[in-house]
C-alpha positions as CSV (number, residue, x, y, z in Angstrom):
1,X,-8.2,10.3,0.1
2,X,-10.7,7.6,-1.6
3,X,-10.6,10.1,-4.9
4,X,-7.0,10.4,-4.8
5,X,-6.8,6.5,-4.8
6,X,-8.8,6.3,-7.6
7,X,-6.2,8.6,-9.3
8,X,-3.8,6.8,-8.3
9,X,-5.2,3.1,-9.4
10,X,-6.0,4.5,-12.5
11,X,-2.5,5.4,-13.6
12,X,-1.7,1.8,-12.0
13,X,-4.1,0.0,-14.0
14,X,-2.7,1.9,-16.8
15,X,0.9,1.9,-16.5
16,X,2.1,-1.9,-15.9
17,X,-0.4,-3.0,-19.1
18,X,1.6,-0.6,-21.0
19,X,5.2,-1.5,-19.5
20,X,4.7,-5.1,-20.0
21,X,4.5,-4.2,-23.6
22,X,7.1,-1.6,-24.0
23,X,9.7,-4.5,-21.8
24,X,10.5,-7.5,-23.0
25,X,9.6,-10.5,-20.3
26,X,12.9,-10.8,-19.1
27,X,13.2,-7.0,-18.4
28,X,10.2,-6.7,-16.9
29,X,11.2,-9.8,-14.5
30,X,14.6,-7.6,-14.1
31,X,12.3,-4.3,-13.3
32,X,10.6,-6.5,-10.7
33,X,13.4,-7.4,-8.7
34,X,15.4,-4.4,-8.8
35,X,12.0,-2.1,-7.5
36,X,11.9,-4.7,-4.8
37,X,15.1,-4.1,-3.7
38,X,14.4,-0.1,-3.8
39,X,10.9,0.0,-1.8
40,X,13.1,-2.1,0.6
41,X,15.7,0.4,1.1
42,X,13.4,3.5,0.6
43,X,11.7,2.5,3.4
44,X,15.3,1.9,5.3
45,X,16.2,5.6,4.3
46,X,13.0,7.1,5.4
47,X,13.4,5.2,8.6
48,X,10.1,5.7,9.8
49,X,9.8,9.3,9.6
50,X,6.2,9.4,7.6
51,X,4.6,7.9,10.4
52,X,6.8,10.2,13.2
53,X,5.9,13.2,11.3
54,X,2.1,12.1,11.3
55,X,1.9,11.7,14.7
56,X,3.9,14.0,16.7
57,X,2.1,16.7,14.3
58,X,-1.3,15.1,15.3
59,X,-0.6,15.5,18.5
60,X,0.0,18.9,19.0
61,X,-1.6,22.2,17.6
62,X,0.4,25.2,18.1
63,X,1.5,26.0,14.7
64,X,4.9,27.0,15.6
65,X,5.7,23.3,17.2
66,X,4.3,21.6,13.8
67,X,6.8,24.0,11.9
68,X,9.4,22.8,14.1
69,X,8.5,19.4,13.4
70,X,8.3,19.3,10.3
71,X,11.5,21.2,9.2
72,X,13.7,19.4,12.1
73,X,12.2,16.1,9.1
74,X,13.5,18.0,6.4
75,X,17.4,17.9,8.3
76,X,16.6,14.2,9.4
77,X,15.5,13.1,5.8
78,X,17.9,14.6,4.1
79,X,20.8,12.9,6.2
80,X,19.4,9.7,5.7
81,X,18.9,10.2,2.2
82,X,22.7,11.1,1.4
83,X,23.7,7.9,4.0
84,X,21.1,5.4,2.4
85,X,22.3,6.3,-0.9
86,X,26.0,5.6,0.0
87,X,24.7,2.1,1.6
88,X,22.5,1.6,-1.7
89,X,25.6,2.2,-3.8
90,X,27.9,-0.3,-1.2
91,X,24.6,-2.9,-2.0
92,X,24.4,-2.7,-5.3
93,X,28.6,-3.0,-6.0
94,X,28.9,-5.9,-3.1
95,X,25.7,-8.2,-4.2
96,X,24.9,-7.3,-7.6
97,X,26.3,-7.0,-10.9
98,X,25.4,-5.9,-14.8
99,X,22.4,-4.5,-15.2
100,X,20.8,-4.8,-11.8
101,X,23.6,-3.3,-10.0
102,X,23.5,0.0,-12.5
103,X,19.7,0.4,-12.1
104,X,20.2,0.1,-8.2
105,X,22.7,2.8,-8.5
106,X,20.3,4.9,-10.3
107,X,17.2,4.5,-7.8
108,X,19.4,5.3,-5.3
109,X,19.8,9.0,-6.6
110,X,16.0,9.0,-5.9
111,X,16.4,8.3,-2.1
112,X,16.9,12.0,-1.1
113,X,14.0,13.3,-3.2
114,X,11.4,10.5,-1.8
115,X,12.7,11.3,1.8
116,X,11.6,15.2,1.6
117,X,8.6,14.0,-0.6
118,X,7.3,11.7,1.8
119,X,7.9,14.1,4.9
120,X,5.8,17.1,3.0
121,X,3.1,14.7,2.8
122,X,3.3,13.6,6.4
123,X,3.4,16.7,7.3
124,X,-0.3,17.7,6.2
125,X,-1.2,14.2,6.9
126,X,-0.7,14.9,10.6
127,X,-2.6,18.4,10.2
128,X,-5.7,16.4,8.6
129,X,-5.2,18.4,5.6
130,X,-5.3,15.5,3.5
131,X,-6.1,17.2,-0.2
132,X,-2.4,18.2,-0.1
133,X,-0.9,15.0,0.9
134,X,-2.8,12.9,-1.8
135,X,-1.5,15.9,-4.6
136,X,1.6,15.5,-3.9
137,X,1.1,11.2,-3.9
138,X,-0.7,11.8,-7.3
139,X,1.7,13.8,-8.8
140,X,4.3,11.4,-8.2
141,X,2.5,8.8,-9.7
142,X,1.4,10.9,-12.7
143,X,5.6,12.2,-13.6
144,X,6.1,8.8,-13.3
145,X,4.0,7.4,-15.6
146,X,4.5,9.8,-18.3
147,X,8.0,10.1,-17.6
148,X,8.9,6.6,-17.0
149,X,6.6,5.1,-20.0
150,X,8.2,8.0,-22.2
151,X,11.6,7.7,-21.7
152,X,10.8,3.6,-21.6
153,X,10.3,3.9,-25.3
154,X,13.4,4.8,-26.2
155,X,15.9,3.4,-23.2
156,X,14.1,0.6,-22.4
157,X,14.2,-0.3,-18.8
158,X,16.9,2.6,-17.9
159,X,14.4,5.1,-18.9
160,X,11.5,3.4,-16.9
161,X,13.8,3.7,-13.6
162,X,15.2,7.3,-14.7
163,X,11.9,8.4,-14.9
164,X,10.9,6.9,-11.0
165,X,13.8,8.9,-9.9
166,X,12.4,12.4,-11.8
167,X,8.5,11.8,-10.1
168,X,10.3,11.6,-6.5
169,X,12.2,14.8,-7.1
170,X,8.9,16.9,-8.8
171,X,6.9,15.7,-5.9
172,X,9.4,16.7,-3.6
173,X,9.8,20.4,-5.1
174,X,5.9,21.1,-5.5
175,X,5.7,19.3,-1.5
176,X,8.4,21.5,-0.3
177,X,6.9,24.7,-1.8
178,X,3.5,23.8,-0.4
179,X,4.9,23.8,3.2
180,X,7.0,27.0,3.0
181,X,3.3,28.2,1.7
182,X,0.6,26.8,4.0
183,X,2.7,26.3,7.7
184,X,3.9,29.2,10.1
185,X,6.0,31.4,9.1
186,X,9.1,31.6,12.2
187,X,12.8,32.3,12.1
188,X,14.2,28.9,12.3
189,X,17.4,28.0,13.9
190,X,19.4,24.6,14.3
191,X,19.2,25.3,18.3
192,X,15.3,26.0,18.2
193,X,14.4,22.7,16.4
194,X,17.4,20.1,17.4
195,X,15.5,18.7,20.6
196,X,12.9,17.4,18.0
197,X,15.3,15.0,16.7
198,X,15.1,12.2,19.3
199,X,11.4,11.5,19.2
200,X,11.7,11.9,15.7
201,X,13.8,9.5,15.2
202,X,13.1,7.4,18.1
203,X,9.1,6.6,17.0
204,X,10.4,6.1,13.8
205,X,13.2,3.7,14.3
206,X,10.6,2.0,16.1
207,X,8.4,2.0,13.2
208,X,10.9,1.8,10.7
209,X,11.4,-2.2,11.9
210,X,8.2,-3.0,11.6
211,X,7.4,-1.0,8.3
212,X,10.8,-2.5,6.5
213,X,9.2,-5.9,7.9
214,X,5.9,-5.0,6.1
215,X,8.0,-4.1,2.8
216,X,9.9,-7.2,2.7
217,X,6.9,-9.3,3.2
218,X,5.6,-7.9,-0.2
219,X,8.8,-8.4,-2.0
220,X,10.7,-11.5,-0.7
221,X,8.9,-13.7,-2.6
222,X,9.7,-11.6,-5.9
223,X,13.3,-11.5,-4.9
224,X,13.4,-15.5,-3.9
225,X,11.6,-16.0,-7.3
226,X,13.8,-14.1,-8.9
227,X,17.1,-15.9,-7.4
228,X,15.9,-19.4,-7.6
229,X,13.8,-19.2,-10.7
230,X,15.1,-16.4,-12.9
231,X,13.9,-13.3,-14.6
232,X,10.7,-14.6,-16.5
233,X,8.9,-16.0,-13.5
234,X,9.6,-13.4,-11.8
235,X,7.8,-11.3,-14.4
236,X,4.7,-13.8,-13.9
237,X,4.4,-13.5,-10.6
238,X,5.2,-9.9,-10.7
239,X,1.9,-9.6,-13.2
240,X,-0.1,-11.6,-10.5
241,X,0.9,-9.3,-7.5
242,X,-0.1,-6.0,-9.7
243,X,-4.0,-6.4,-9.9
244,X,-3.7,-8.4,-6.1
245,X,-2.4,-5.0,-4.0
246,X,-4.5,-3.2,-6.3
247,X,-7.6,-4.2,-4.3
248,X,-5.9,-2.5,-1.6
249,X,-7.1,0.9,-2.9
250,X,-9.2,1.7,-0.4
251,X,-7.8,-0.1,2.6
252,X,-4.4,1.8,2.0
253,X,-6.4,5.7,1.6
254,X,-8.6,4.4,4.8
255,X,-5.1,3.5,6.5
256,X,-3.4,6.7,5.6
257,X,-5.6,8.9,7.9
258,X,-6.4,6.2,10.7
259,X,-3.1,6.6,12.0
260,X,-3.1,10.7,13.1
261,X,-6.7,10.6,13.4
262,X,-6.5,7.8,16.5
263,X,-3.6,10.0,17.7
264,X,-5.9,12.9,17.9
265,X,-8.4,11.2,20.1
266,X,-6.5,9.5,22.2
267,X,-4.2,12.2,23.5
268,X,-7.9,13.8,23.9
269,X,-8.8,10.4,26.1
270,X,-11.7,9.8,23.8
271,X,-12.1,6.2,23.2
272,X,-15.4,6.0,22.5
273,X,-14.9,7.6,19.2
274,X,-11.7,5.5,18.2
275,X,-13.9,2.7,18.7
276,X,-16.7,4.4,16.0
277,X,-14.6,5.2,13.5
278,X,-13.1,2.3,13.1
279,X,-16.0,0.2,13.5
280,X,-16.9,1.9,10.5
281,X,-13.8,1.7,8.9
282,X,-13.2,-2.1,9.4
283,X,-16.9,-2.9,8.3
284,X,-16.9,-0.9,4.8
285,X,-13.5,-1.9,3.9
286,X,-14.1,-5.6,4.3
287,X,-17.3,-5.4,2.0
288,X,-15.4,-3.1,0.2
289,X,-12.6,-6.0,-0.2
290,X,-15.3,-9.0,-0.3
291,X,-17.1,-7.7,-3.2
292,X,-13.5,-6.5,-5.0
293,X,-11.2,-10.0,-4.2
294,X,-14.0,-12.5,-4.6
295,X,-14.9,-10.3,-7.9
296,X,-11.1,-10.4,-9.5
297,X,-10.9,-14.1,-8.6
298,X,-13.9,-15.0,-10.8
299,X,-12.8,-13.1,-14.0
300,X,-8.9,-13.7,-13.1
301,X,-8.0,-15.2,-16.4
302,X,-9.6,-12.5,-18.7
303,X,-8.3,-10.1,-16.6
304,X,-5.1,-11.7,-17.0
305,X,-5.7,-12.2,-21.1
306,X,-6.8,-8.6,-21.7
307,X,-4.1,-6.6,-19.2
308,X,-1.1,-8.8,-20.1
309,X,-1.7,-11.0,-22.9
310,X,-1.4,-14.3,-23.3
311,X,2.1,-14.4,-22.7
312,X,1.2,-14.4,-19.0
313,X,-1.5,-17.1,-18.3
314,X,1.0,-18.3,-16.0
315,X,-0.1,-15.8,-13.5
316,X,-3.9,-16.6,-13.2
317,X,-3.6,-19.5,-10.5
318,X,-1.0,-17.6,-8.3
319,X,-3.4,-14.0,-8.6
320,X,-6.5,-16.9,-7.5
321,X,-4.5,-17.4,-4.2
322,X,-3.4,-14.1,-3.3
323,X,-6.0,-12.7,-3.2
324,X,-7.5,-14.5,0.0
325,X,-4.2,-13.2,1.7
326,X,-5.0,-9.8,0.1
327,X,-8.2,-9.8,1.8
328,X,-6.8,-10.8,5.3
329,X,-4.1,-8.1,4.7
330,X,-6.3,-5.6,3.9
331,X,-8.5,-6.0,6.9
332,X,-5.4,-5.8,9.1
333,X,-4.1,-2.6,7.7
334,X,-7.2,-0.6,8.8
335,X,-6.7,-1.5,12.6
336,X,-3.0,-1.6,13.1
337,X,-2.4,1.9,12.9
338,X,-4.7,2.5,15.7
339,X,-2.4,0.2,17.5
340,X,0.6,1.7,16.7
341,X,-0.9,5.1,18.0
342,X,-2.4,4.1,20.9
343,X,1.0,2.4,22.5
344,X,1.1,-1.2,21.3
345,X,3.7,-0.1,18.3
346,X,6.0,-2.6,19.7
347,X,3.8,-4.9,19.4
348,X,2.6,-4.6,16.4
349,X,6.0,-4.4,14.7
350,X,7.6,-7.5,16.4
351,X,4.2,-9.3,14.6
352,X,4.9,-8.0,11.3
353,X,8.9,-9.6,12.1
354,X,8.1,-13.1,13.0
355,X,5.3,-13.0,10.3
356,X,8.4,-12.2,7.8
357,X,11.0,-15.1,9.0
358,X,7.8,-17.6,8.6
359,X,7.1,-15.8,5.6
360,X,10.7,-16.1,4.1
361,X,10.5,-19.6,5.7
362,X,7.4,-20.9,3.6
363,X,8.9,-19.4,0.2
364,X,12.6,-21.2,0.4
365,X,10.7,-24.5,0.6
366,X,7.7,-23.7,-1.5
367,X,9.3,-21.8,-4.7
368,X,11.9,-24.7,-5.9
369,X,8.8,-27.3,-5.1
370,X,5.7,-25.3,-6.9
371,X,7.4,-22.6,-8.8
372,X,5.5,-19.6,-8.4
373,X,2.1,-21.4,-7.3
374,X,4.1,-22.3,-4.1
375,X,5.3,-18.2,-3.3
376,X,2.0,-17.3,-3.7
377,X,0.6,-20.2,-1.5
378,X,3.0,-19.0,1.1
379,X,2.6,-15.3,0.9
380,X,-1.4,-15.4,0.9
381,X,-0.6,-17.6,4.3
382,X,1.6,-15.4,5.5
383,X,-0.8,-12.4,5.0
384,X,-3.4,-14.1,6.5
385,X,-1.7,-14.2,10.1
386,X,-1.3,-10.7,9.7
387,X,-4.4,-10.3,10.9
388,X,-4.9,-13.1,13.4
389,X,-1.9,-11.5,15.3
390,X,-3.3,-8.1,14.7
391,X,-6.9,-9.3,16.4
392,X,-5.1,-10.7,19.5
393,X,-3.4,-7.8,19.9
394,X,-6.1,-5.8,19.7
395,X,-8.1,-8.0,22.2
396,X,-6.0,-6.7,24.5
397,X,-5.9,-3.0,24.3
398,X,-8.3,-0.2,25.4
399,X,-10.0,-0.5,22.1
400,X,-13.4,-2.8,21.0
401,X,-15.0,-3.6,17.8
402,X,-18.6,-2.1,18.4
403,X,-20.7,-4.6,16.2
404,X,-19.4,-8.4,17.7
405,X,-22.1,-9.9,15.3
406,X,-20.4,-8.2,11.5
407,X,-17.3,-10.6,11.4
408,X,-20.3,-13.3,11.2
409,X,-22.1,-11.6,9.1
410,X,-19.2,-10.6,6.4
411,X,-18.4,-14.3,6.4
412,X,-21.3,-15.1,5.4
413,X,-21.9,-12.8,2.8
414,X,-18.7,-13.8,1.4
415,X,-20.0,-17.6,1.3
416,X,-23.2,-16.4,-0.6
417,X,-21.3,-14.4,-3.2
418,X,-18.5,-17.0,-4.4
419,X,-21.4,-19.5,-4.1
420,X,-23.5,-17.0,-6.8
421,X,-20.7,-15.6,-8.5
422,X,-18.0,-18.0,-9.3
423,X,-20.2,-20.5,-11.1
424,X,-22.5,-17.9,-12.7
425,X,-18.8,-16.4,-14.3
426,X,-17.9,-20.1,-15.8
427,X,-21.2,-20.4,-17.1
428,X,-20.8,-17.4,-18.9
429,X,-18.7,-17.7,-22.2
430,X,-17.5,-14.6,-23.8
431,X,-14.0,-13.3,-25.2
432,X,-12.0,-11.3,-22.3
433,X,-13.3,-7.9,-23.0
434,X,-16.7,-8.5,-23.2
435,X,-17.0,-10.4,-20.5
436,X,-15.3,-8.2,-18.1
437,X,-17.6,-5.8,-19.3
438,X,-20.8,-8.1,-18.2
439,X,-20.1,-9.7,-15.4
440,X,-19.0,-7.1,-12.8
441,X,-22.1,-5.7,-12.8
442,X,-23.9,-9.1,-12.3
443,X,-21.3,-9.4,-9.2
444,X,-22.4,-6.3,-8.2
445,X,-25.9,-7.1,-7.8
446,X,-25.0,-10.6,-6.2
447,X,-23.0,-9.0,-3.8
448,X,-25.6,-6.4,-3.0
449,X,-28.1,-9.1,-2.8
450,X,-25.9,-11.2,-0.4
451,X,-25.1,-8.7,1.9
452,X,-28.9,-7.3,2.3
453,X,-29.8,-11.2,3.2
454,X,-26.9,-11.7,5.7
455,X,-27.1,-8.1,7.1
456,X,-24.2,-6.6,6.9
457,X,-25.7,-3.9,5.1
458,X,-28.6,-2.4,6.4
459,X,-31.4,0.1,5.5
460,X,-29.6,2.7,6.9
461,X,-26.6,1.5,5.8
462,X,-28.1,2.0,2.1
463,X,-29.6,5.4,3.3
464,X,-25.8,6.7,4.7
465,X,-24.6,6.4,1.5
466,X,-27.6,8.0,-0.5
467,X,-26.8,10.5,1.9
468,X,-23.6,11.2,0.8
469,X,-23.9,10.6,-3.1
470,X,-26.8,13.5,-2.8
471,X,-24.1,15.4,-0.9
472,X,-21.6,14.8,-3.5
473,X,-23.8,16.3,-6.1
474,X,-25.6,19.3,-4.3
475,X,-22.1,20.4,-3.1
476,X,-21.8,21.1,-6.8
């Protein structure tokens, strides 16, 4: 999952460098808003089936069941996808018009393909066959960036969203194919698979409100920028939110699998071992996001400089604040899914809810008062209760953090680094490139250093992953 990350960042850190410079400003601000509204209503058409798929599969393994399971998804996704593409169309002719509402209209041809992408991916998600699922997420990401840069070149912003649409229907061809190739082979009939609709659905409505809530708390501040502000601030904030979630690399390949692998244990009563792996999990992906958010913030307006231009400074100050909500949100999305498995879904999802009216609360009265300074103030807050309403939720399940003393111990590895780091950085005076060619690895050994003084890492900490790099290369 981590590799396939990497992949994926990689076309990321690749791609919106390379848009920004194919778009002008004000069509990349218009680009911004309109994905916003899409990963709102893809997420509305999927309706919560990627998670339903994961863990219904997880939770059973007779062969013939997951088959069932996953091609009652394939009838489920596929209705949604023709009814979310009539309501995208309604959206887009009610609320919108010009531009917007065409490229809307487009997107929403995509809706069908992402639904029966997304499901083949659950669907060897919940089997723990994760080398599939992260093709299939890779691929996507790779038609679209050579589709969407390609055709960007000559149509401008039509051929960036043409080409989304084409990734979501190659991934869901090669997904599809993969299925039919690797699950049981059984004589399927519309009576044999129809009982599998209602928990299908039914976990994933549940989900769905909560995951919608999640996906609107990323993008309502790009679509309240975009109304009260206009199209160029929103492509400034939209180039500080880029490198922000990007940090989220490993978090979001850690959260992926958390999800069916806590199902697994738990309908196995095993506690004990929900409580080890994500101990672990937790503790590497905060040093993980420590050394990664606290690293961006010190070389924020060089990065800025280099992967945008200077056409873009604008966005250092707001990428400085978000990423202390990043980290906050990143922590939180490694534990949550064990919640949601483990019977406090509803819980979870009514957080992620109230986090989003307070969230779309802050940003009325913060954007036309600090411009885009202000939606990032409020966003990075909002992020940050994320996981303070996560941890008292979590106080009260089944579940326990196995190392009480780490939380202290991160915090104060975090203090030494920005304390070693951020003035070290100032000090240094190079041109962008350079210097983000310098400094990282002087973070690196800060970091290192800090965390060996505080303890969060330990000797065997450091002998684990020697471990596993000597692993890596004897296995080849």
């Amino acid at each position: 999952m981590v590799v396939g990350r990497v992949a994926i960042l990689a076309f990321g850190l690749l791609f919106s460098p390379l848009l920004v410079r194919v778009l002008s400003k004000e069509e990349y601000g218009i680009f911004a808003a309109v994905i916003a509204i899409f990963s709102i209503m893809e997420l509305v058409s999927n309706a919560g089936l990627f998670d339903s798929v994961r863990k219904h599969m997880a939770s059973s393994s007779d062969g013939r069941d997951q088959t069932d399971i996953v091609y009652a998804s394939y009838l489920l996704g596929l209705v949604y996808g023709v009814l979310s593409l009539v309501l995208i169309v309604a959206v887009a002719v009610s609320f919108l018009s010009g531009q917007r509402s065409e490229l809307l209209i487009i997107l929403g041809v995509a809706m069908i393909g992402n639904n029966i992408y997304r499901i083949s991916r659950s669907a060897f998600h919940g089997r723990q066959q994760e080398q599939y699922a992260i093709f299939f997420n890779v691929l996507q990401n790779a038609v679209y960036f050579v589709a969407g840069l390609g055709l960007g070149l000559f149509f401008g912003v039509f051929g960036v969203i043409v080409g989304n649409v084409l990734s979501f229907y190659a991934a869901a061809i090669v997904g599809t194919v993969y299925v039919n190739r690797h699950f049981e082979k059984v004589s399927l009939q519309f009576d044999r698979v129809k009982h599998r609709f209602r928990p299908l659905a039914t976990y994933g409505a549940t989900q769905m409100v909560g995951g919608v809530a999640v996906v609107i708390l990323y993008k309502v501040d790009i679509l309240l920028i975009n109304y009260f502000l206009g199209a160029t601030e929103t492509a400034s904030y939209q180039a500080a939110i880029i490198p922000a979630e990007f940090v989220w690399f490993i978090p979001s390949a850690v959260q992926t699998v958390v999800l069916q692998n806590v199902a697994t244990h738990w309908s196995n009563d095993d506690v004990k071992q929900i409580d080890r792996n994500l101990t672990a999990a937790v503790k590497w992906s905060a040093l993980f996001l420590i050394l990664v958010c606290v690293g961006l913030f010190g070389l924020a307006e060089p990065f800025i400089t280099l992967y945008y231009g200077e056409n873009y400074l604008d966005s250092v100050a707001p990428l400085q604040i978000l990423l202390l909500g990043t980290f906050f949100f990143g922590v939180a999305r490694i534990f949550i899914p064990a919640l949601q498995a483990t019977g406090w879904i509803r819980y979870t999802e009514s957080l992620h809810v109230i986090v989003l009216v307070l969230n779309v609360a802050l940003n009325v009265v913060m954007i036309p008062m600090y411009g885009i300074t202000g939606a990032a103030v409020a966003t990075s807050a909002s992020y940050s209760l994320v996981l303070f309403g996560g941890l008292v939720i979590w106080h009260r399940s089944a579940m326990s953090f196995r190392s009480r003393s780490f939380p202290l111990r991160a915090g104060a590895t975090a203090a030494l680094f920005v304390a070693g780091y951020v003035p070290l950085v100032s000090w240094i005076q190079l041109p962008p490139l350079p210097k983000l060619l310098v400094c990282p690895p002087l973070g690196l050994v800060l970091f290192l250093l800090a965390a060996t003084i505080t303890g969060a890492l330990t000797r065997e900490d450091y002998r684990l992953v020697w471990s596993k790099v000597r692993g890596a290369i004897d296995s080849r």
